[in-house]
C-alpha positions in Angstrom: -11.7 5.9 2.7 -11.1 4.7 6.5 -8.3 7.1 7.7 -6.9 7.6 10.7 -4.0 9.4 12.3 -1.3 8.7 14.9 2.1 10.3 15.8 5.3 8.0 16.8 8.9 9.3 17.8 10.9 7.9 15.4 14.4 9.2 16.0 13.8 12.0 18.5 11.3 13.4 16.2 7.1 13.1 15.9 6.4 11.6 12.8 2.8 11.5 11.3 1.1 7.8 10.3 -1.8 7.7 8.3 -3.4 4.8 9.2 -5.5 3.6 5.8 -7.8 0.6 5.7 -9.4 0.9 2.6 -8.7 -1.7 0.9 -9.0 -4.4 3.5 -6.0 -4.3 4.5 -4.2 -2.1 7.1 -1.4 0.2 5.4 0.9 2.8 7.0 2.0 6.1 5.1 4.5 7.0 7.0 5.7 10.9 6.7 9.7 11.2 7.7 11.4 14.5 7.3 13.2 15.1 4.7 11.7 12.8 2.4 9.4 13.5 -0.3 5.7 12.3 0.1 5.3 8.9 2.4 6.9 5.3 2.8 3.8 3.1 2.1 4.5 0.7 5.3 2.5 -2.8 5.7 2.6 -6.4 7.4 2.4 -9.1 5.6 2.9 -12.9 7.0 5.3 -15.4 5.3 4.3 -18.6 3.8 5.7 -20.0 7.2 3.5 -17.8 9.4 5.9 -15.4 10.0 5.0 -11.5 10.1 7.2 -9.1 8.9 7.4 -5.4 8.3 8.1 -4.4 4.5 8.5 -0.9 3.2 6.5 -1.2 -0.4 7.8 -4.7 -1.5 10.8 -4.9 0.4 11.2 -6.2 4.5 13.5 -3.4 5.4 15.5 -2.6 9.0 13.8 1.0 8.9 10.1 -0.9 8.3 10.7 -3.3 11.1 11.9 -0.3 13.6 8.7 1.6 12.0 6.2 -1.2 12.1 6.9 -2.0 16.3 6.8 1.7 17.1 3.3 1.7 15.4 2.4 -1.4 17.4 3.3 0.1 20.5 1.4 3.5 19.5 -2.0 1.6 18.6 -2.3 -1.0 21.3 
């Protein structure tokens, strides 16, 4: 398994991303506080070429806010 971690400040607070590119793909297990376990986080692109953030199977507010503050951690 290729893992790898990062921290973003999501709200004031340092939240832990797990990074996992196992599968070919890269997925985001994001730990929040409160919450149990991880929001599995991932881009996928649109049948019209556009990317967007989604939050297991759903393109959510919180996974777009998520997914650019993990753009701007790993670029």
């Amino acid at each position: 398994m290729k893992r790898k971690t990062i921290y973003i400040n999501y709200h004031e607070e340092d939240i832990k991303v797990d990074i996992d590119e196992s599968k070919g793909i890269r997925s985001f297990l994001v730990y929040l506080p409160g919450e149990d376990g991880h929001l599995d986080i991932s881009i996928k692109t649109d049948a019209e070429g556009n990317e967007n953030w989604y939050e297991g199977e759903q393109a959510t507010p919180r996974a777009k806010e998520i997914g650019e503050l993990i753009e701007l951690a790993t670029m």
